[in-house]
N, C-alpha and C positions, 0 to 999 in steps of 0.2 A: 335563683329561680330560672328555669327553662322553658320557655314554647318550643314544645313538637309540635314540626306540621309534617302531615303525612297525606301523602296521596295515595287514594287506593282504589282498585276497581270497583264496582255497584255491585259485582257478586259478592265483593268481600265483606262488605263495611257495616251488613247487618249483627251478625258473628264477632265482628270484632266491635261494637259495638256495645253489643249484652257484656263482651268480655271486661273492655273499660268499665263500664260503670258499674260491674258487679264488683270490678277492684278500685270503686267508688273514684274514680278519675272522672274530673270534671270534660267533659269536649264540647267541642261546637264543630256542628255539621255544619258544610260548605257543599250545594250541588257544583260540579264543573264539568269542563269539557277539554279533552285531552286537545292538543294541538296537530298531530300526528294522523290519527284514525279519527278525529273527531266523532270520539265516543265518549259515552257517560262515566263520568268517574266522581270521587267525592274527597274535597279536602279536609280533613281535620284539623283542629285546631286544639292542641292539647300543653293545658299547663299546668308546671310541675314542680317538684322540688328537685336541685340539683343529685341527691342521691334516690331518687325514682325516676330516672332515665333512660337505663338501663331495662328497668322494669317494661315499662312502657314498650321498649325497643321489641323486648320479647313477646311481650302478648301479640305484637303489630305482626312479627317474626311467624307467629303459632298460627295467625289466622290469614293472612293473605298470603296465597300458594299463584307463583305463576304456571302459565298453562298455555301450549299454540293454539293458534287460532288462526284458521283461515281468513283473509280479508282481500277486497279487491283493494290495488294499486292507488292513490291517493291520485286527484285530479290535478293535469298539470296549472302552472301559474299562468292567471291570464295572459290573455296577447300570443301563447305559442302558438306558430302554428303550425299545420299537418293534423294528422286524423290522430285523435286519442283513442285507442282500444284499453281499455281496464281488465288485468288478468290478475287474478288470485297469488298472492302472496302469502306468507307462512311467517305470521307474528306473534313474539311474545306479548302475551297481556295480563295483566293481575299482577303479584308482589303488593310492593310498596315501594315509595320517592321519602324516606323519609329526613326532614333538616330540622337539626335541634339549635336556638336561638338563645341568648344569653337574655335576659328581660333585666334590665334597668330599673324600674319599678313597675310595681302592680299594686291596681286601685280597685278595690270593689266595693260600688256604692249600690 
């Protein structure tokens, strides 16, 4: 057995969503927050059978599309000093992070 977890953007995760559990895949929604652009995103939590891994990979694959995105410059670490001005940068956002886990045992009560 495998845990997929997969990080995806909050545009994505509706779509891909309907998509798992129409291919009755069990998930668990996790809200988060990116560390980077400190934005919404959402971790899943998906477990499996070692030959539906693949499977999984591909729906994740079909449904989160990365995309730029304009964003202002991340704020510097406290204590710097001098004057912060914040300019627009050109970041990728959406895809997926996804890491597949080997599970030792599972229990469901």
């Amino acid at each position: 057995m495998k845990l997929v977890i997969s990080i995806v953007h909050d545009d994505d995760v509706h779509a891909l969503l309907e998509e798992l559990t129409a291919n009755h895949l069990r998930v668990t929604k996790l809200a988060t927050t990116g560390g980077f652009l400190r934005a919404g995103n959402t971790t899943l939590l998906i477990g499996v059978e070692d030959n539906e891994v693949d499977k999984v990979i591909e729906i994740i694959r079909n449904n989160c599309e990365s995309r730029d995105q304009i964003a202002t410059s991340p704020t510097p670490v406290a204590g710097a000093s001098g004057v912060f001005i914040p300019y627009p940068i050109d970041v990728k956002v959406g895809g997926a992070t996804v890491f597949v886990i080997d599970i030792e045992k599972y229990v469901k009560l």
